[in-house]
C-alpha positions in Angstrom: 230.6 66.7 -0.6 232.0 69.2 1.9 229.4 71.8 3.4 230.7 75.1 3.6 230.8 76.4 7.5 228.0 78.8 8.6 228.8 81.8 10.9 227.9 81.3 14.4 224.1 82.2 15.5 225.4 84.7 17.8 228.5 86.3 15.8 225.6 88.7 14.1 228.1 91.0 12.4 230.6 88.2 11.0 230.7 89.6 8.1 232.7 92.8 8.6 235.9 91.4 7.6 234.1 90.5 4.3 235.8 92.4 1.0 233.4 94.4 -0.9 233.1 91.6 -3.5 231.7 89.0 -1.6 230.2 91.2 0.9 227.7 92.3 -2.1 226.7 88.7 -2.8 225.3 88.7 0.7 221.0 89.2 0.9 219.5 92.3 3.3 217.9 89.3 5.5 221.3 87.7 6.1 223.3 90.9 7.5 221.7 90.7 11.2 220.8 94.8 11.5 218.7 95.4 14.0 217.7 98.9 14.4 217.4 99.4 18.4 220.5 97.4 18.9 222.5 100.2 16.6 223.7 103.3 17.1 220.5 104.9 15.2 218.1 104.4 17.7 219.7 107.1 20.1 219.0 109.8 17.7 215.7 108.2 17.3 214.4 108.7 21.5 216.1 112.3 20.6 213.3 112.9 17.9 210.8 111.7 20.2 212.2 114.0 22.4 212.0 116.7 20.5 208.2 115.9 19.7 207.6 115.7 23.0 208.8 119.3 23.5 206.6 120.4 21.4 203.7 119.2 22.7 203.2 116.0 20.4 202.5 113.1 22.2 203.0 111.0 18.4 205.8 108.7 18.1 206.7 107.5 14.2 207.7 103.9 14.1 210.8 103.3 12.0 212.7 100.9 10.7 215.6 99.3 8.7 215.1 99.4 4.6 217.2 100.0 1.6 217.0 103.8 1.8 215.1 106.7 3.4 211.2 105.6 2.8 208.2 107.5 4.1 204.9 105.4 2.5 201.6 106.5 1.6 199.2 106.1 4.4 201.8 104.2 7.0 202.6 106.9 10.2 206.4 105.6 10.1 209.6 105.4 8.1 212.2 103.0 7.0 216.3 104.6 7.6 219.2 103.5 5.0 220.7 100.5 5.8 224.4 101.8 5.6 223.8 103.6 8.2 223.5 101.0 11.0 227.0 99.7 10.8 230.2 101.8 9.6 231.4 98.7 7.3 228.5 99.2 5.4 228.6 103.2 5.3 232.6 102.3 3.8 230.6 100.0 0.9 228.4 102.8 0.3 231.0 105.5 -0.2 233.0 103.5 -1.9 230.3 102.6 -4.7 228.2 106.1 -4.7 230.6 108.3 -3.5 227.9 109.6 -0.6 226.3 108.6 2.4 223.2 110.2 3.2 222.4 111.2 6.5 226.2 110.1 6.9 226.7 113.1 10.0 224.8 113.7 13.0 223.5 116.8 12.2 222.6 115.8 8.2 220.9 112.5 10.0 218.4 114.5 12.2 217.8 117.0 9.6 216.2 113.8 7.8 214.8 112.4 10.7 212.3 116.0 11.8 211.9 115.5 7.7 210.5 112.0 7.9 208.7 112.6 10.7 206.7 115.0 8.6 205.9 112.9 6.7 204.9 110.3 9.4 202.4 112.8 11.3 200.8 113.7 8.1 199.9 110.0 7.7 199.1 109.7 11.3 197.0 112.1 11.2 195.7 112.2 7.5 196.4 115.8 7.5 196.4 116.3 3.4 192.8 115.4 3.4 192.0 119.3 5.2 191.0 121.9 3.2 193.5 124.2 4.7 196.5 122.3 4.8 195.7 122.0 0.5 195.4 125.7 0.5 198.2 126.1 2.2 200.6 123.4 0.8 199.1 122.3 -2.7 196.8 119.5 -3.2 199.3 116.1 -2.6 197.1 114.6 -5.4 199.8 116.1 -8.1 201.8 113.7 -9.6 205.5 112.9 -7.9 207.9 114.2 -10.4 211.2 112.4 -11.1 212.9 115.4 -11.1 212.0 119.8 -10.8 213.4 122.8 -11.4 213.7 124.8 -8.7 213.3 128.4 -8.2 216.4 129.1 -5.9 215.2 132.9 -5.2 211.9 131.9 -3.9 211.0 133.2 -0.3 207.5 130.8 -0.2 209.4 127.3 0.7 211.5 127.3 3.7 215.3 126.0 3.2 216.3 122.8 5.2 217.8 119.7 3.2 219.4 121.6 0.6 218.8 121.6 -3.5 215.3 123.8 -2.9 213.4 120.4 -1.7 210.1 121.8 -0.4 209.8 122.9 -3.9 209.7 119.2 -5.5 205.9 118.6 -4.4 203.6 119.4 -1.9 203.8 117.0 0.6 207.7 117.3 0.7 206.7 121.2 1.1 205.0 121.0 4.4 207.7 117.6 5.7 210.3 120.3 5.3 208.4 123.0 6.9 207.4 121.0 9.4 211.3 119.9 10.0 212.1 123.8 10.4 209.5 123.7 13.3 210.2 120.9 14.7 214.4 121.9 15.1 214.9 123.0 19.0 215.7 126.1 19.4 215.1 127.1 15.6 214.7 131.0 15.1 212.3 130.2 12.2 210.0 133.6 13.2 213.3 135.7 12.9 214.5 133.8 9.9 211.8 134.2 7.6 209.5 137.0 9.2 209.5 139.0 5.8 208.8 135.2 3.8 205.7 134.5 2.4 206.9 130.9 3.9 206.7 132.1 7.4 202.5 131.5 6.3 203.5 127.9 6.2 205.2 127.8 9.2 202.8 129.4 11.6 200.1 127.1 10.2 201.9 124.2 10.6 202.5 125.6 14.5 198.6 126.2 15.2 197.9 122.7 13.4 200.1 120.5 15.5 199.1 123.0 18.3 195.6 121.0 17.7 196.6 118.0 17.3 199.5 117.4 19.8 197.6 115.4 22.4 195.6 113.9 20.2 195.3 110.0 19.5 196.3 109.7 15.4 193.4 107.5 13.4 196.4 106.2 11.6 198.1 103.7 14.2 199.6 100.7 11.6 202.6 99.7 12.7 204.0 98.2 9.6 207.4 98.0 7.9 206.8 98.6 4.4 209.9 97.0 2.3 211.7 95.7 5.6 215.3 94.3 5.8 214.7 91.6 7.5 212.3 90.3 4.8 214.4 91.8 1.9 215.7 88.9 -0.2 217.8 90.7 -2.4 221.3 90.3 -2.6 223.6 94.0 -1.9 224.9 93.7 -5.4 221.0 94.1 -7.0 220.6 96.8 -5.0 223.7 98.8 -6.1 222.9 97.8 -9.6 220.0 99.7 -9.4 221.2 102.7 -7.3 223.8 102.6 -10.3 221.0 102.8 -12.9 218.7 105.3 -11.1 221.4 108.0 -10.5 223.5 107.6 -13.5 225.3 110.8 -14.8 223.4 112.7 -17.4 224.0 112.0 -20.9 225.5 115.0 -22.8 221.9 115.8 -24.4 220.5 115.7 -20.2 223.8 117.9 -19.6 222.5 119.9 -22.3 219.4 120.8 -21.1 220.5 121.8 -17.6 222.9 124.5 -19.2 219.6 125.5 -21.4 217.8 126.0 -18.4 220.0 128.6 -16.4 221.0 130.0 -19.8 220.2 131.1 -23.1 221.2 131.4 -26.6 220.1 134.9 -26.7 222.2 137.5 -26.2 220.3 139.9 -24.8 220.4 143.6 -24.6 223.8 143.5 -22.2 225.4 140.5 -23.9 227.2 138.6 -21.6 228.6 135.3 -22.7 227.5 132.2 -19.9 231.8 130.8 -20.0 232.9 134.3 -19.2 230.4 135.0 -16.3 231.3 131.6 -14.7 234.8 132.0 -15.0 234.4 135.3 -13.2 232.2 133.7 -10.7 234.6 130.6 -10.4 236.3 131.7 -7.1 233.1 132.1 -5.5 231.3 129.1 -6.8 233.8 126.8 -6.3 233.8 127.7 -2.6 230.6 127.5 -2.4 230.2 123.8 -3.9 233.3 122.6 -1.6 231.4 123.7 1.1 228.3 122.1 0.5 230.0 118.7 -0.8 232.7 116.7 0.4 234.4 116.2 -2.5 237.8 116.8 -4.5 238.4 120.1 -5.3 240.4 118.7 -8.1 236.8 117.1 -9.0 235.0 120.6 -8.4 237.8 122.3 -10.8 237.0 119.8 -13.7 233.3 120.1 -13.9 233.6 123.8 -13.9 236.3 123.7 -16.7 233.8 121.2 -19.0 230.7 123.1 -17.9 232.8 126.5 -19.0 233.8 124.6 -22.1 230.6 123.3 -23.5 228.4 127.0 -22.9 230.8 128.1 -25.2 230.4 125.3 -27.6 226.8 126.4 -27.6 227.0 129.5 -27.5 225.0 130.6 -24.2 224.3 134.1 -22.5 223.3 134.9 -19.3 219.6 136.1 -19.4 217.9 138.1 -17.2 218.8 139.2 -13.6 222.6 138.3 -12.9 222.4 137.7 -9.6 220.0 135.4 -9.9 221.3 133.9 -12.7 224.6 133.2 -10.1 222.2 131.4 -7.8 220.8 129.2 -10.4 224.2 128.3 -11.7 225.9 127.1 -8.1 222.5 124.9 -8.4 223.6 124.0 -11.8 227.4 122.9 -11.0 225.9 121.3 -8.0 223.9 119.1 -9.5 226.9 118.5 -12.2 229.0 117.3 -9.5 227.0 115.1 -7.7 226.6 113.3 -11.1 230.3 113.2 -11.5 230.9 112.0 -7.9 229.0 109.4 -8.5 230.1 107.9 -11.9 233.4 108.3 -10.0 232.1 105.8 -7.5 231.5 103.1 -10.1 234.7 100.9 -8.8 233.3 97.6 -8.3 232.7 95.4 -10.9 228.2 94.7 -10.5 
């Protein structure tokens, strides 16, 4: 029988010109990526850099996985896949509709973020008493999903979607990331915060650690690539799975959670307050997704649709109420950009 011809050794990308069907049936370990021969690893001396300016001789190891992964007790973190090679940031827009990390400056937001992580590791800096009192104990269980708080002044701002408020140890990686940023204004920025707290500890802590040796000093690559057997069409099918849209009961429950079906002393109906807000909030979304507008315009029209159907108020303070709906249509549009990725046949 005929064998079928095998790429040459040294032609490590040959499979670029791949379509996206046969391109999935291809495993991680077969694609070639090698992190310090990419364009990654730039952006990577920068963050040692950056330590380095601050006074922290630590250096995170990192490495090529199947998405952004900081684990327990390793002082290093794995980096998407995707991004090492624009064919494979084309697949992953194509399929999910996002690429995370997909700019320069949304890439070294994550990176000061997973460094976080990293020195905590490194360093085992959960274990002090004051980093507990200061953060929460990182004992609590990992939830798969919170409710944020969008007017809260005790978490700093930095990823977006109120992150330092999904658990304590993503608390003090994104204060930590605020730090970390050169030239950040973070004193100015949140000097009437309770968060500014967080941020000056985190200053005096690495202030006493920065030359110091980190008891933590495994190097390994937890969930590699080049040991990942899988094929890219199991991975998407689970990406697929894990962010589906929400069911019209989860859909539900979100609009239950900004509003209520109460009216109130000063009854105002939750459709008409976003269709006066629409304008604003549509901006707003477009700004912080690149997306359709045409998209943006039809998840505010179902969203303005179905409050009525249930017959929601606003409740409570407006303007936060405004704040927690943009978090609201957000997250409703993410869901929809991504059921709008599902083109490919898994």
């Amino acid at each position: 029988m005929p064998t079928r011809a095998r790429p040459k050794r040294g032609a490590r990308h040959w499979w670029t010109r791949l379509s996206d069907e046969k391109l999935l049936d291809l495993r991680f370990c077969d694609l070639g990526l090698v992190l310090d021969r990419s364009p990654l690893q730039r952006h990577v001396e920068r963050l040692y850099a950056e330590l380095e300016s601050r006074g922290i001789s630590f250096r995170p190891h990192c490495w090529l996985g199947e998405e952004w992964f900081s684990p327990d007790g390793v002082p290093g973190f794995a980096m998407p896949f995707f991004l090492a090679h624009p064919r494979l940031r084309q697949l992953e827009r194509h399929i999910t509709s996002e690429v995370e990390g997909g700019n320069v400056n949304w890439f070294r937001r994550i990176l000061r973020h997973e460094a976080g992580h990293a020195i905590d590791n490194a360093y085992r800096l959960r274990r002090r008493r004051q980093w507990r009192e200061t953060f929460g104990p990182a004992s609590l269980p990992y939830p798969d999903s919170y409710r944020p708080r969008p007017g809260s002044r005790r978490y700093v701002q930095h990823l977006g979607s109120w992150y330092a408020q999904s658990h304590p140890t993503e608390d003090f990686a994104e204060t930590f990331a605020v730090w970390l940023k050169p030239a950040s204004r973070w004193r100015s920025q949140y000097h009437d915060w309770p968060a500014l707290a967080k941020l000056e500890f985190v200053e005096a802590l690495m202030a006493e650690i920065g030359s110091q040796p980190p008891p933590v000093r495994t190097r390994a690559h937890v969930d590699s690539l080049s040991q990942d057997t899988r094929t890219l069409r199991q991975h998407y099918q689970w990406v697929l799975t894990r962010y589906a849209p929400p069911t019209r009961r989860e859909e539900d429950e979100l609009l239950h959670r900004v509003f209520s079906p109460e009216p109130g002393r000063r009854p105002l109906r939750a459709g008409t307050f976003l269709r006066r807000l629409r304008p604003k909030l549509h901006a707003a979304i477009a700004a912080r997704r690149d997306c359709s507008e045409y998209l943006i315009h039809q998840v505010m029209r179902g969203t303005i649709r179905r409050c009525g159907e249930l017959g929601l108020y606003v409740a409570g303070d407006r303007r936060r109420a405004a704040r927690h709906a943009e978090w609201l249509l957000t997250r409703l549009v993410r869901a929809a950009e991504r059921s709008a990725g599902r083109r490919l046949t898994l």
